[in-house]
C-alpha positions as a printed Julia matrix, in Angstrom:
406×3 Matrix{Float64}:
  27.1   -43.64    7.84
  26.42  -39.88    8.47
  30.01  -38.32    9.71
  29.85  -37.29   13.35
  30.26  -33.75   13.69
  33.02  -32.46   15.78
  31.15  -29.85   18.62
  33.11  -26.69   19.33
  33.26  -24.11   22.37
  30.64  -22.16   20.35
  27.69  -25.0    20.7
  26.23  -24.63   23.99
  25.51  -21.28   22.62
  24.19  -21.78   18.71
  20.88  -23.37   19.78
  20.02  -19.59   22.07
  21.55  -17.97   19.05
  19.45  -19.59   16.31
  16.16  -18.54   18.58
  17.27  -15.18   18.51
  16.67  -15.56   14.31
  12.89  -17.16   14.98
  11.33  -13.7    14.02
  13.06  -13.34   10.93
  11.85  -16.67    9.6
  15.64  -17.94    8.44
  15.28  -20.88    6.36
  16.48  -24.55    7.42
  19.06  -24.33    5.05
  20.6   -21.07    6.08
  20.76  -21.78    9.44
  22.51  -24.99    8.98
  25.14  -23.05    7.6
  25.23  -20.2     9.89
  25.82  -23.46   12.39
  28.97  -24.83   10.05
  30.22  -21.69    9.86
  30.49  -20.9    13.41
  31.86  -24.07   14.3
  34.9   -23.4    11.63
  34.99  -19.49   13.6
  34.97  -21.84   16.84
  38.37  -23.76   15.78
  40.17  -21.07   15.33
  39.11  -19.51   18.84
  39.98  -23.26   20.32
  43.28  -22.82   18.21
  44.55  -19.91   19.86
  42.77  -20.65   23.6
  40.08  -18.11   23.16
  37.34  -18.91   25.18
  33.89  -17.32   24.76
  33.32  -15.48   27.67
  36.54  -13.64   27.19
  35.32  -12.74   23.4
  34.91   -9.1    22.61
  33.71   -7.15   19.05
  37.66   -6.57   18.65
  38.82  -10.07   19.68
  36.0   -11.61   17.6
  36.93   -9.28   14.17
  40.49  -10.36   14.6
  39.84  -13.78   15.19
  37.3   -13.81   12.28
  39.28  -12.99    9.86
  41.27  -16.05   10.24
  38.93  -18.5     9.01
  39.8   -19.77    5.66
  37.66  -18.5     2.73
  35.42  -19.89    1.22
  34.54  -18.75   -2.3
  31.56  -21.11   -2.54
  29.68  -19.32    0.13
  28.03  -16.65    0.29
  27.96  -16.01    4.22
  30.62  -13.56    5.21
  32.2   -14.85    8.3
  32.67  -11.22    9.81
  29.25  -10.21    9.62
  27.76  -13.54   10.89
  30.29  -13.66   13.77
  29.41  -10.03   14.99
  26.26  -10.76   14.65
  26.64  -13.67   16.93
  28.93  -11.86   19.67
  26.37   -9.41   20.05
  24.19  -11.96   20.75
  26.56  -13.6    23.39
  27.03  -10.23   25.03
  23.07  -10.08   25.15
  22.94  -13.11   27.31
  25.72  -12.25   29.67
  28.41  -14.57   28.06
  30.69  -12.31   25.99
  32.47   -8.49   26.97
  30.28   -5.6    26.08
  32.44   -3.03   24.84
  33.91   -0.28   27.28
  31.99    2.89   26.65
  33.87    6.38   26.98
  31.57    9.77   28.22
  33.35   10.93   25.25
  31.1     8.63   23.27
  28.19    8.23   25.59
  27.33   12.08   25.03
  28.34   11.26   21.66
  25.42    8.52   21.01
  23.18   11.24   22.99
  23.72   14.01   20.82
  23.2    11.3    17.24
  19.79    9.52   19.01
  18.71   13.46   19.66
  19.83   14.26   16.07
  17.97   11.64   14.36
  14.69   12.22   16.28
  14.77   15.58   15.02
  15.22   15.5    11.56
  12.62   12.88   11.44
   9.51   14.32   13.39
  10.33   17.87   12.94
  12.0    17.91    9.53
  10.34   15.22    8.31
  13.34   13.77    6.65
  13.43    9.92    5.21
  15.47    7.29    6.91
  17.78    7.52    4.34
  18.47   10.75    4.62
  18.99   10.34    8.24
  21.3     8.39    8.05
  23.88   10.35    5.8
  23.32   13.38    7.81
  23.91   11.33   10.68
  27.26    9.83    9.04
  28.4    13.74    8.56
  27.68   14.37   11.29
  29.95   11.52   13.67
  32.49   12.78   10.83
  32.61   16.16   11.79
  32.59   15.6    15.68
  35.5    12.92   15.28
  37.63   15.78   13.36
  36.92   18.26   15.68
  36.32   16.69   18.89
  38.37   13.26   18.32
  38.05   11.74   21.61
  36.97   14.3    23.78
  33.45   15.29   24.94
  32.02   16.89   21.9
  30.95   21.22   22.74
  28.53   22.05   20.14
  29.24   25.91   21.24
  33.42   25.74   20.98
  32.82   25.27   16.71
  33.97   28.2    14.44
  33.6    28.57   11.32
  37.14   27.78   10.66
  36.41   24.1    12.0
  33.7    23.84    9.32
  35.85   24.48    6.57
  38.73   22.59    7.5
  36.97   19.22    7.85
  35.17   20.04    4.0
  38.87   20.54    2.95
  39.73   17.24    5.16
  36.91   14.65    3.26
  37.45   16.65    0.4
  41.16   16.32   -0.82
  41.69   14.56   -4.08
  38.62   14.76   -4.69
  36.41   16.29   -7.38
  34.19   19.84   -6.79
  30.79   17.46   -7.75
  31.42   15.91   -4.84
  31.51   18.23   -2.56
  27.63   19.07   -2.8
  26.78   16.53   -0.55
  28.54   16.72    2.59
  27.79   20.09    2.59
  24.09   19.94    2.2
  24.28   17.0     5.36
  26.46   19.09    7.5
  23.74   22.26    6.92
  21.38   20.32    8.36
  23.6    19.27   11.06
  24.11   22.75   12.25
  20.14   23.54   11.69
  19.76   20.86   14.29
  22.56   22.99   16.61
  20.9    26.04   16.55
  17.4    24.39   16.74
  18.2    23.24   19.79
  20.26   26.14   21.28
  23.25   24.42   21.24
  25.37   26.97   19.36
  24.22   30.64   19.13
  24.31   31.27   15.81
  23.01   29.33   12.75
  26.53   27.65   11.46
  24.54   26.34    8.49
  24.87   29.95    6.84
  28.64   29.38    7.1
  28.88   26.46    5.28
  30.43   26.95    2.07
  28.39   26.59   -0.85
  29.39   24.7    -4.18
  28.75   27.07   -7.67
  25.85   25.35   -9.42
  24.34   26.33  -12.82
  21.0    25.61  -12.8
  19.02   23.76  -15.8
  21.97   24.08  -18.08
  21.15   20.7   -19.25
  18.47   18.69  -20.83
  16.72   16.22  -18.87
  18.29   12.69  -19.26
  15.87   10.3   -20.97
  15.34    6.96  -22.68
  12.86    6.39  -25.94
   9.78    4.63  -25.32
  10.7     1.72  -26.62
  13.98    1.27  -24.51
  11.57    1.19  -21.36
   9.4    -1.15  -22.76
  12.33   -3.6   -23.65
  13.65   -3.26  -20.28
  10.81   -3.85  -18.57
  10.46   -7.07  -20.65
  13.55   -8.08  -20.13
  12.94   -7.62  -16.42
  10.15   -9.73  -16.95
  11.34  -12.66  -18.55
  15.08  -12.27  -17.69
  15.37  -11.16  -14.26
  16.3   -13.13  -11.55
  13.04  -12.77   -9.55
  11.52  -11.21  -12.67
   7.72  -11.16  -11.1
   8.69   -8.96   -8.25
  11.33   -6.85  -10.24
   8.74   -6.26  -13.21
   6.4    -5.1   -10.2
   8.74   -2.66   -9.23
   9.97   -1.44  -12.52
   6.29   -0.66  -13.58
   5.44    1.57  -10.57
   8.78    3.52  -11.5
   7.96    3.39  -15.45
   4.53    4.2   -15.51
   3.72    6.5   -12.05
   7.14    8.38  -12.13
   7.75    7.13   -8.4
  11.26    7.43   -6.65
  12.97    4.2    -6.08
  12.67    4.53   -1.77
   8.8     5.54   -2.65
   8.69    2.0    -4.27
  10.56    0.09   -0.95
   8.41    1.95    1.18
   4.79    0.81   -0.1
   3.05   -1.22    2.51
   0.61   -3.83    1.52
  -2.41   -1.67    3.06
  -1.32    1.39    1.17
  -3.6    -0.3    -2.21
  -7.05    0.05   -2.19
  -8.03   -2.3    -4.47
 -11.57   -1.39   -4.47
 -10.61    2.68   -5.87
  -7.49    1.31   -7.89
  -5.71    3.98   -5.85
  -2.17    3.8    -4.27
  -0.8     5.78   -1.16
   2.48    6.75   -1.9
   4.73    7.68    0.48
   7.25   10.85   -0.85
   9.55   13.36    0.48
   9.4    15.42    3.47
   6.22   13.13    4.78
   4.14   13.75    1.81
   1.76   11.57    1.49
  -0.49   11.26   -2.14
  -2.98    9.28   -3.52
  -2.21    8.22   -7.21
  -4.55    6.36   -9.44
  -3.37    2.77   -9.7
  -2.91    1.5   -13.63
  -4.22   -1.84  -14.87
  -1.06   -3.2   -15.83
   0.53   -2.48  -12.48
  -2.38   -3.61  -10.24
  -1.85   -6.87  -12.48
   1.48   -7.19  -11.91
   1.23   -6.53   -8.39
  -1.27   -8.69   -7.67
   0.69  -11.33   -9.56
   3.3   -10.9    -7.48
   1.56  -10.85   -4.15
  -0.16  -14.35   -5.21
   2.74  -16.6    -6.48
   6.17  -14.96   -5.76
   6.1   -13.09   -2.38
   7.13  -15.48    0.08
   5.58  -15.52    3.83
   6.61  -13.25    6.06
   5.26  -10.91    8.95
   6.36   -7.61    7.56
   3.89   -5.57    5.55
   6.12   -4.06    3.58
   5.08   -4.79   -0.05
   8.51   -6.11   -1.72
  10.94   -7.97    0.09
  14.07   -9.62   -0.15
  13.96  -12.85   -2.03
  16.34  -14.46    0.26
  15.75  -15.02    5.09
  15.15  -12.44    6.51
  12.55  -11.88    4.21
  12.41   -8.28    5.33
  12.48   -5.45    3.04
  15.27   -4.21    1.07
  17.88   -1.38    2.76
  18.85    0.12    0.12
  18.37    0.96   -3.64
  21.25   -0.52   -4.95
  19.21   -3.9    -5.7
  17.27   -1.56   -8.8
  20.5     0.11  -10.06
  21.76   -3.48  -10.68
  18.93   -4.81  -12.57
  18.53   -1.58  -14.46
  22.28   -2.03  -15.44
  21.79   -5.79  -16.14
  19.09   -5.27  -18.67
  21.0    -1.99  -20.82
  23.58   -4.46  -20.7
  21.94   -7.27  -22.2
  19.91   -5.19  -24.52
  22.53   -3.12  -25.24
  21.08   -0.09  -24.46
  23.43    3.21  -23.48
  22.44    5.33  -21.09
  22.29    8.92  -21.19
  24.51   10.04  -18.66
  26.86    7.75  -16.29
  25.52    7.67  -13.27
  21.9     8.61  -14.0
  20.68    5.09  -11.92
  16.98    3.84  -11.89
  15.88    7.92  -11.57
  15.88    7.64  -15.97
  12.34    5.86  -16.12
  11.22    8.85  -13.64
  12.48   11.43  -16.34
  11.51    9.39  -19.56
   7.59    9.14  -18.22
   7.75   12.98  -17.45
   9.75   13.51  -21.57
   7.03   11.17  -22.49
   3.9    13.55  -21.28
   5.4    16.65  -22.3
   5.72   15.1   -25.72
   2.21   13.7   -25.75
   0.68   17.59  -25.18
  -0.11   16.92  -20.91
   0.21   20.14  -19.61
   3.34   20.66  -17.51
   1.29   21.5   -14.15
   0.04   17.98  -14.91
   3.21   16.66  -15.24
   4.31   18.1   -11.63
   0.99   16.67  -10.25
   2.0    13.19  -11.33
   5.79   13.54  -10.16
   4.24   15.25   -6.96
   6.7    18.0    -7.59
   6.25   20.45   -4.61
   8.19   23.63   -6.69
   6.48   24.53  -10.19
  10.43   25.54  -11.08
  11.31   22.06  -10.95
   8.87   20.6   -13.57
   9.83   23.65  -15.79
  13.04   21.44  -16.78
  10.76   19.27  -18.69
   9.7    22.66  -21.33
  12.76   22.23  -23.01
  11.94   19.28  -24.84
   8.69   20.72  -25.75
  10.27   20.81  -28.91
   7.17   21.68  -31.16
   5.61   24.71  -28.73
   9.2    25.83  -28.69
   9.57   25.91  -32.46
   6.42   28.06  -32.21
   8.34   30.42  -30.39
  11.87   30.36  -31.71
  12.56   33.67  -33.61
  14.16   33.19  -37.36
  17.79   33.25  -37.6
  18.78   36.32  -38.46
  21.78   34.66  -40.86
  19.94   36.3   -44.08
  19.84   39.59  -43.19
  23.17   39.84  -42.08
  24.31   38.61  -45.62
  22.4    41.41  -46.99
């Protein structure tokens, strides 16, 4: 006999809740445990006389973080429960959270931001988000909880809050902010909100240019990871996909998430790839990938009604947010093949560099080699000379260790 199961303060409101999921095609599965899950989050409000209209995001957190672990689940009870608040607030039942002007000019100023670097700069969502993150940064350091005045920032301000983020940590690191909060303050003066161009006064980090050689892997290293990825991967038809449009078209890891199912022609074998800045090329589509793609599209991707091309193998079956997902099974494989890598933190970006070693090596010309990697500065594929070793040997002037013996 099936145990009865003991209904909460939460149910009246799981049933609207698991609607709300509908569009995301969640399976069966997953949403019975969304349902366990927020009956356990619904004992522990009944525990300590919580009811939910009185929930808020705070209350909720707090409350959420009471529920006992568990280690054999993978749903993190936090996440789920926020997610299901703002769903209660959306139907009138739970507190939606008090909003200052401090942060309602705030929001303004961010939703104005982000339209901006991505019709007029052209920038990728990716990017608009860090910028965006630098940017709430900056305002909460200067402004904290006051109405934020574009116009009152000095210079000063600017280099305090780099100093701020920055403590403890190395000079590398400081590259970054500083190129997000440049374009922060290209977006001020855009929009006349400060009368000079603070970008300009934004420190810049010493950089030597092409002081290195580009960091590569051997042919055959990428063709024993992308057979491991094959055979050993997880979801090894979709990840072999994706590790073949990186291996043998040089594309960017967000240029693979962001291919569309109608972005193949598979009458011209061409693909429309999607690049930096809104660039948009056409690249000629290799048998092997079209194969694997097509493999992929016909007995691994599951149904869904996005048309992004690769999606997560898991409800939502949306795509992925991130890159993180190739870094991992790039790291997976060198780990089981025991391959090193040629710098620490070189990520997925080594099969881009290894095709472009590969051509240079094979005799393509290096305006070639930019035209595949799309490279929009000739100075950029230039890198890729250096291991031109046998034009360069061509070149190199004898060693002059003779005559100074003489």
């Amino acid at each position: 006999m099936a145990k009865k199961v003991q209904p909460t303060c939460l149910d009246p409101y799981i049933s609207s809740f698991e609607e709300s999921l509908a569009p995301t095609h969640m399976q069966r599965r997953a949403l019975s445990n969304y349902r366990f899950q927020l009956r356990r989050f619904g004992r522990v409000l009944e525990a300590h006389g919580v009811e939910p209209t009185s929930l808020t995001l705070e209350i909720a957190d707090r409350h959420a973080r009471q529920v006992p672990f568990d280690r054999m689940n993978a749903v993190r009870i936090p996440n789920l429960v926020r997610r299901f608040v703002l769903h209660l607030i959306s139907i009138g039942v739970a507190i939606p959270p008090p909003v200052s002007a401090a942060q309602i000019a705030k929001d303004k100023l961010l939703d104005d931001l982000e339209g901006f670097l991505l019709g007029q700069r052209g920038l990728s969502p990716s990017s608009v988000y860090h910028v965006k993150r630098y940017a709430v940064r900056f305002l909460d350091h200067r402004f904290g909880e006051t109405v934020p005045d574009p116009s009152a920032i000095r210079h000063q301000d600017i280099v305090a809050f780099l100093e701020h983020i920055q403590k403890g940590k190395g000079l590398s690191m400081a590259r970054t902010p500083a190129s997000h909060l440049r374009c922060f303050f290209q977006y001020l003066f855009a929009r006349g909100l400060t009368v000079t161009n603070l970008s300009s006064t934004v420190p810049k980090v010493h950089r030597i240019q092409n002081n290195r050689l580009p960091r590569y892997l051997p042919p055959t290293d990428i063709e024993a990871i992308l057979e491991w990825v094959r055979r050993e991967s997880s979801y090894g038809v979709r990840d072999y996909a994706m590790f073949l449009l990186m291996a043998r078209l040089g594309l960017r890891v967000p240029e693979v998430m962001a291919i569309e199912i109608d972005d193949i022609d598979w009458r011209a074998g061409e693909l429309l790839v999607r690049g930096k800045g809104k660039r948009r090329d056409r690249l000629p589509l290799p048998e092997d990938v079209g194969a694997a793609i097509s493999a992929y599209l016909r007995d691994a991707r599951p149904s869904t009604v996005t048309r992004v091309l690769f999606v997560r193998s898991y409800a939502p079956y949306l795509g992925f947010k991130d890159s993180r997902i190739v870094s991992k099974i790039l790291a997976r494989a060198c780990a089981a093949l025991k391959i090193e890598m040629p710098a620490r933190y070189l990520g997925s970006h080594v099969l881009r560099h290894s095709l472009a070693t590969r051509m240079v090596r094979s005799g393509v010309a290096l305006h070639e080699v930019g035209d595949v990697l799309r490279h929009k500065s000739r100075a950029t594929t230039m890198i890729y000379a250096k291991l031109d070793i046998a034009n360069l040997r061509s070149v190199a002037q004898p060693w002059p260790a003779g005559e100074a013996k003489q």
